[in-house]
C-alpha positions as CSV (number, residue, x, y, z in Angstrom):
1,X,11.4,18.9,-6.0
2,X,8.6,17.3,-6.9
3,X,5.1,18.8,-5.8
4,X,2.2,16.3,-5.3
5,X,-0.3,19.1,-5.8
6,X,-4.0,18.7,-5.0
7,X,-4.5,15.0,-3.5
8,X,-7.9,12.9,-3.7
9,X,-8.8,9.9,-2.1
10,X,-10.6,7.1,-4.1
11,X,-12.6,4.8,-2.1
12,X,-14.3,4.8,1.5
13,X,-13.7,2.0,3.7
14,X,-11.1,1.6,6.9
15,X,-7.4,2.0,4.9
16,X,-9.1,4.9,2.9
17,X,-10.3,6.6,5.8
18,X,-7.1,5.9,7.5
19,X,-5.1,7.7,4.7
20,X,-7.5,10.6,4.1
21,X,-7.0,11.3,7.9
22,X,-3.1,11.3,7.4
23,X,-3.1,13.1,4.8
24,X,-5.5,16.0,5.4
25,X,-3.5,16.1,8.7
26,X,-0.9,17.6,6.7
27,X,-2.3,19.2,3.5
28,X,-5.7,20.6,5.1
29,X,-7.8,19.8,2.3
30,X,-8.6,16.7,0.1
31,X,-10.7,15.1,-2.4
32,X,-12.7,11.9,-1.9
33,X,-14.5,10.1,-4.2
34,X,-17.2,7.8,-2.5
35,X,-19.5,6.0,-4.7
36,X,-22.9,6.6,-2.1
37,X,-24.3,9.8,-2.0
38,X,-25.7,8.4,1.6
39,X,-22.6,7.6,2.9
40,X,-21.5,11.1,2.0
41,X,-24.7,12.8,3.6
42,X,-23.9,10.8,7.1
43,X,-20.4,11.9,6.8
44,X,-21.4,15.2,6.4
45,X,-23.9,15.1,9.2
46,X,-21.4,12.9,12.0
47,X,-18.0,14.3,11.4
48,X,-16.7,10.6,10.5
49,X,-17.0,7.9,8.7
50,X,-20.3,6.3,9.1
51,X,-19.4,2.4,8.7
52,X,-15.5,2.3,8.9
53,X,-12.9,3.4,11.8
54,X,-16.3,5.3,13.0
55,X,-13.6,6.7,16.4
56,X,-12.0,9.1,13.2
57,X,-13.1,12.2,13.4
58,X,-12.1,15.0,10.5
59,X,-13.0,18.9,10.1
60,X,-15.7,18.2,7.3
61,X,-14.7,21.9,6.0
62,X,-11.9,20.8,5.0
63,X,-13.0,17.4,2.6
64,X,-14.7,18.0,-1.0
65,X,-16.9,15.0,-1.5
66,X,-18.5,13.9,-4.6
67,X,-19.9,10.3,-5.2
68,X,-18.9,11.2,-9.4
69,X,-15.4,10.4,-10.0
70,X,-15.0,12.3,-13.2
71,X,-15.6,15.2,-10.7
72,X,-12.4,14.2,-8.4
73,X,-10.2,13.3,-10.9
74,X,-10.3,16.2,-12.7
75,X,-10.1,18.3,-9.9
76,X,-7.0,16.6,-8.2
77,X,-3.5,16.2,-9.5
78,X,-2.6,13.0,-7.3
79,X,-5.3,10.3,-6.6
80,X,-4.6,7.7,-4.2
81,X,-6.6,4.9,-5.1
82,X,-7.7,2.8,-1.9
83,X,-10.7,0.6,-3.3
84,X,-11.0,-3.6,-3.1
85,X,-9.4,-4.5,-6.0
86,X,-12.0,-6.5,-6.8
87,X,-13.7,-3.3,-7.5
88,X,-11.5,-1.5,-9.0
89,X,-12.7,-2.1,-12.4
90,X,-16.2,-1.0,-12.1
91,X,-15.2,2.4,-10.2
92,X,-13.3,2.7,-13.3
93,X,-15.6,1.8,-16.3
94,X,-17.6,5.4,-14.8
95,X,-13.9,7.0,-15.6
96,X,-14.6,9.8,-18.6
97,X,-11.4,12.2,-17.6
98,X,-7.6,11.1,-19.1
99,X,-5.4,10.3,-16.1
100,X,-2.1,9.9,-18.7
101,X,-0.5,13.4,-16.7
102,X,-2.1,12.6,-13.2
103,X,0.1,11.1,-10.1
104,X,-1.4,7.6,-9.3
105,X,-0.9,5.6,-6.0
106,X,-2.3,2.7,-5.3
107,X,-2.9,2.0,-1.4
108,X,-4.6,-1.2,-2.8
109,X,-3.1,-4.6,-1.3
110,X,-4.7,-6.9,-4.4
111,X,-4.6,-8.0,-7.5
112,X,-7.2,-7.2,-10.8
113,X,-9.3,-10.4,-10.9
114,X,-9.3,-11.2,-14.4
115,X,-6.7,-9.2,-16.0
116,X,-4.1,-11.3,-13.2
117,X,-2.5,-7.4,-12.7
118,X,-1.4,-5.3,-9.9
119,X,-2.5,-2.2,-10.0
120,X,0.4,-0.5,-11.4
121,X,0.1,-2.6,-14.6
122,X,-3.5,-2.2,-14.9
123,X,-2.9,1.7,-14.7
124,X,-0.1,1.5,-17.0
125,X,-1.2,-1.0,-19.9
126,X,-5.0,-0.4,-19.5
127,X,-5.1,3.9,-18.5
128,X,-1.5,4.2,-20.3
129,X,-0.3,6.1,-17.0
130,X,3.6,6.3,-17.6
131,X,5.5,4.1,-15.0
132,X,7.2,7.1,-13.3
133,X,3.6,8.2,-12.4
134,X,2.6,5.3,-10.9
135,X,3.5,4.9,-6.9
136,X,2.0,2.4,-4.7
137,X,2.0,2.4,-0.3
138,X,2.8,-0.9,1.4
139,X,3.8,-2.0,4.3
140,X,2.6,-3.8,7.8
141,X,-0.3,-1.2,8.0
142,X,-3.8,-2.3,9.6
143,X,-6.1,1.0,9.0
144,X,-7.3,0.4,13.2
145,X,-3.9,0.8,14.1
146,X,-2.9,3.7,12.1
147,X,-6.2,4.7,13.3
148,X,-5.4,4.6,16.7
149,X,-2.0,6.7,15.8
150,X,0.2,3.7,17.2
151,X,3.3,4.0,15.2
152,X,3.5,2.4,12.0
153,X,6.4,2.6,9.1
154,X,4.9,2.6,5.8
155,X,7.0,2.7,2.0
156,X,6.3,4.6,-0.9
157,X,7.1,2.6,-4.2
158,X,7.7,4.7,-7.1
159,X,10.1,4.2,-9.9
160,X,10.8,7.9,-10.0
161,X,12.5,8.0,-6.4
162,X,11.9,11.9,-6.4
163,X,8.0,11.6,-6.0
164,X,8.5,9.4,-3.9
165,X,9.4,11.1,-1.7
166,X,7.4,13.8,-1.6
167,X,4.3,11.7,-1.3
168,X,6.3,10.6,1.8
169,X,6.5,14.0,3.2
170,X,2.6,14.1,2.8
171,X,2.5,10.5,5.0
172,X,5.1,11.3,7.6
173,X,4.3,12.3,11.0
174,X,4.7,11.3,15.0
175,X,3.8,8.1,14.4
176,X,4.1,7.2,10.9
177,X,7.4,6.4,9.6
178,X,8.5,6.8,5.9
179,X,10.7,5.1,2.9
180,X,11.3,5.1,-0.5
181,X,11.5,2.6,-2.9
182,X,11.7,1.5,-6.4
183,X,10.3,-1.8,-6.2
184,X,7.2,-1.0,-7.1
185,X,6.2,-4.5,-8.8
186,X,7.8,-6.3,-5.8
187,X,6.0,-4.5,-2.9
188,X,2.2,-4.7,-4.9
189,X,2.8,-8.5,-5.4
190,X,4.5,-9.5,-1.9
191,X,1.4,-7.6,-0.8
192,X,-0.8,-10.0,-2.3
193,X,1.0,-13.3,-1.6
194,X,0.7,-12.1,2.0
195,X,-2.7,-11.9,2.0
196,X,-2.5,-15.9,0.9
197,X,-0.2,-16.8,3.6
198,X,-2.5,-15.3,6.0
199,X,-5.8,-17.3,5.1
200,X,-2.7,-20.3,5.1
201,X,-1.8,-19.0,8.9
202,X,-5.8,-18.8,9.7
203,X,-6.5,-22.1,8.1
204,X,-3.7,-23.5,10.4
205,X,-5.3,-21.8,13.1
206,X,-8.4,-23.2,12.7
207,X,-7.3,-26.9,12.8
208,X,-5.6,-26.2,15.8
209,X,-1.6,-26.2,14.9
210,X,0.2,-24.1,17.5
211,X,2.6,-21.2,17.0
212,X,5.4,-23.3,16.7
213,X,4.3,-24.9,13.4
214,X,2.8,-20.9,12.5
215,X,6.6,-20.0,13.2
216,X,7.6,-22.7,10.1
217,X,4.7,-21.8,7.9
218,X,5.7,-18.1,8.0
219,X,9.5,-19.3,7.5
220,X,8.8,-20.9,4.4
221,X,5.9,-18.3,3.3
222,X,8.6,-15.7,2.8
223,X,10.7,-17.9,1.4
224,X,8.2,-18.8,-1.4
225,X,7.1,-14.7,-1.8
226,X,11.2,-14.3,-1.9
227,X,11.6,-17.3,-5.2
228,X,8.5,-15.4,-7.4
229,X,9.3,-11.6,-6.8
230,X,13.2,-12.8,-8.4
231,X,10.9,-14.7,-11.1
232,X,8.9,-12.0,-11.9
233,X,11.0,-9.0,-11.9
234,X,15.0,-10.1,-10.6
235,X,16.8,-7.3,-8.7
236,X,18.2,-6.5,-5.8
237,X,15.7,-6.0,-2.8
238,X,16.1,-7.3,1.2
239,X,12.6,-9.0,1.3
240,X,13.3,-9.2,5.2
241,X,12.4,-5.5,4.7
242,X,9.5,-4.5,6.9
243,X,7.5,-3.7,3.7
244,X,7.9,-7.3,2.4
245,X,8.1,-9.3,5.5
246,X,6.9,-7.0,8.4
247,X,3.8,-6.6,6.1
248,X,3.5,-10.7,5.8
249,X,3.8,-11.0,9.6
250,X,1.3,-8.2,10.3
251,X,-1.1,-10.2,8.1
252,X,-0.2,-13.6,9.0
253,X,-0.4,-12.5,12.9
254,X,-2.9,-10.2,13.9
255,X,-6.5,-10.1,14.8
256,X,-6.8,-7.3,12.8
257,X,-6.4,-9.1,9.7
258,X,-9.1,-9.7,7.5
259,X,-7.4,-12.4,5.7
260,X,-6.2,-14.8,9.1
261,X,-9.8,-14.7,10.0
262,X,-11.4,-15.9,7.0
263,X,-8.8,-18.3,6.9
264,X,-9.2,-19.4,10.7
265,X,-13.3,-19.8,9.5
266,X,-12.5,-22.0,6.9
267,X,-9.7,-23.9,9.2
268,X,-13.4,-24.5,11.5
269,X,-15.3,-25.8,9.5
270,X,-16.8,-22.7,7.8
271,X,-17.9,-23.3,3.7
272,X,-16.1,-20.6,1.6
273,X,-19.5,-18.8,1.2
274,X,-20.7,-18.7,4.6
275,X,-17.2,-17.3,5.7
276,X,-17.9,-14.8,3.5
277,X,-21.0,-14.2,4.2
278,X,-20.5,-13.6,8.1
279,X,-17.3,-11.7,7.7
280,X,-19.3,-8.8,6.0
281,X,-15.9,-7.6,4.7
282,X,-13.8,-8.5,1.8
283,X,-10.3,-10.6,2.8
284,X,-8.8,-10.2,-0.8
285,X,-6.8,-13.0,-0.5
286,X,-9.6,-15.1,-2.0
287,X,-9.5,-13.2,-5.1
288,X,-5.6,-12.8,-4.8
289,X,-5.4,-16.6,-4.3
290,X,-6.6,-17.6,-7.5
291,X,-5.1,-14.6,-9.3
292,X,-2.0,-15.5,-8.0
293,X,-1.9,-19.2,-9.2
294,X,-3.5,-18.5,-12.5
295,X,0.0,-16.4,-13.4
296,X,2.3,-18.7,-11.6
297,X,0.5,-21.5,-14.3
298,X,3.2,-19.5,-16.7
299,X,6.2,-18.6,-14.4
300,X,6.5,-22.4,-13.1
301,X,7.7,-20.8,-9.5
302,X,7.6,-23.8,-6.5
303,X,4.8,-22.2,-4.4
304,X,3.5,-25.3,-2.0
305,X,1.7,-23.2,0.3
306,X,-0.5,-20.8,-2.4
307,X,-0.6,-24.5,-4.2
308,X,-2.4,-25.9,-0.8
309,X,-4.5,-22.8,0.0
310,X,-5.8,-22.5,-3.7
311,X,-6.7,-26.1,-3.6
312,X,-8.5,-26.1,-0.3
313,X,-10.5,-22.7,-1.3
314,X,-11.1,-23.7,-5.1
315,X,-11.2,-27.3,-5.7
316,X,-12.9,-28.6,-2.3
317,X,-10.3,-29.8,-0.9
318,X,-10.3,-31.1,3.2
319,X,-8.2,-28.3,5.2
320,X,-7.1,-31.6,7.5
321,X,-5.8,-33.3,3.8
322,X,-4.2,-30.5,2.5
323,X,-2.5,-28.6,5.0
324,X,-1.4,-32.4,6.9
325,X,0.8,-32.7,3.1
326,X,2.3,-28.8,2.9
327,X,3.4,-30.0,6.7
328,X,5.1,-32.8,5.0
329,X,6.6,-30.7,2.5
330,X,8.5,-28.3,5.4
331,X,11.8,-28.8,6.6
């Protein structure tokens, strides 16, 4: 059996601190790379996290902090990597230490602006991590709830299904659930075409439609996240699986989300900048948006609704224009 070995934590807001809780419930000690030595102090000092999930309280004896990634990485065998993806790159470019023969999971629900990757392919053709160490977390998984231990079920992607699942022996618990899979390509990028359908579902929100009409968007949201993951890697998956669809309704539903509330400012009025700007957090479905349409420029897949949000975020276009013609398109 696969042994996960010594596990880190790379990143510090609410889904990190959500996992590092998890996880040190079971293994009693972790790494975690933060980039602020502040934000480490405070921890130290409160016993929490000092600006995420700040109810989370952990036994600071048993964390090893360090704001210097080359530190963390070469002290840890798996590192769960829980940054924006926007981000990612620059916690990166500090990276000295090979990570070739370390476990990676990525717990990051984005795509890498620029390079138009998901994580796993960044890790693979950028790092040259080999595919069977490369895992990824998805799932219908807001950090407040698994926060609040309400249960959640969570799947651990891995094309090696035996470390799979003993990462998800590390995750599982009372109120966590756990599966394997091997769709690791399919579970990073439904997780960021969710993220679009849920600025889609706020935008919708703000201008008023009811639930009815969010019923029909969601309908035909899975069925355009179901046509690109058979474009861009065909093979049999159930994408009414809770970690493809459960996670797309999650997003697309709750209050929690980061994404349906930017979406629901710009559906009231709000300029894309002055959403931002208020929200104080990052929704990555902005990013995700027009990393997402950028690569669909080359697989040609019918996607109305990322079509209708890219053009309403990107080129200026009236939320009352647009989204009255993707209502059109539905049947």
């Amino acid at each position: 059996m696969f042994d996960c070995g010594k596990i880190a934590i790379i990143g510090g807001g609410s889904w990190a601190t959500a996992i590092a809780k998890i996880v040190v419930g079971h293994t009693h000690h972790i790494g975690w790379y933060m980039r602020r030595d502040d934000r480490i102090q405070d921890f130290l000092r409160m016993s929490h996290n000092p600006a995420y999930l700040t109810s989370v309280h952990f036994n600071t004896d048993e964390l090893f902090f360090s704001s210097d990634i080359n530190k963390v990485v070469q002290a840890y065998d798996t590192l769960v990597f829980v940054t924006p993806s926007p981000y990612l790159k620059n916690h990166l470019r500090k990276l000295k230490t090979r990570i070739t023969d370390k476990f990676i999971i990525t717990a990051i629900k984005g795509i890498v602006p620029d390079e138009n990757l998901v994580c796993s392919e960044y890790f693979h053709h950028v790092y040259d991590v080999p595919y069977d160490h490369l895992a990824c977390i998805g799932g219908p998984s807001h950090a407040e709830e698994v926060a609040l231990e309400r249960l959640s079920y969570l799947t651990v992607g891995c094309s090696d299904p035996e470390k799979a699942e003993a990462f998800t022996q590390v995750l599982g618990s009372s109120f966590i659930k756990t599966k394997t899979s091997t769709d690791v390509l399919g579970i990073e990028y439904s997780s960021v075409l969710k993220n679009v359908y849920a600025i889609a579902a706020g935008i919708c929100s703000g201008l008023k439609y009811g639930d009815n009409f969010q019923a029909v968007l969601m309908s035909n949201a899975v069925q355009e996240m179901q046509r690109f993951l058979n474009a861009i890697q065909p093979q049999e998956r159930q994408v009414y699986d809770s970690v493809y669809l459960g996670d797309l309704l999650v997003t697309g539903y709750s209050n929690f989300s980061r994404n349906r509330v930017f979406g629901t400012m710009i559906g009231k009025g709000y300029s894309v900048k002055s959403a931002q700007i208020e929200m104080e957090m990052i929704a990555e479905g902005f990013f995700g948006t027009k990393c997402m349409k950028e690569i669909n420029r080359r697989m040609h897949v019918n996607m109305p609704i990322l079509d209708a949000v890219y053009n309403i975020l990107y080129e200026r276009i009236s939320p009352q224009v647009e989204i009255k013609l993707l209502t059109d398109s539905f049947r």
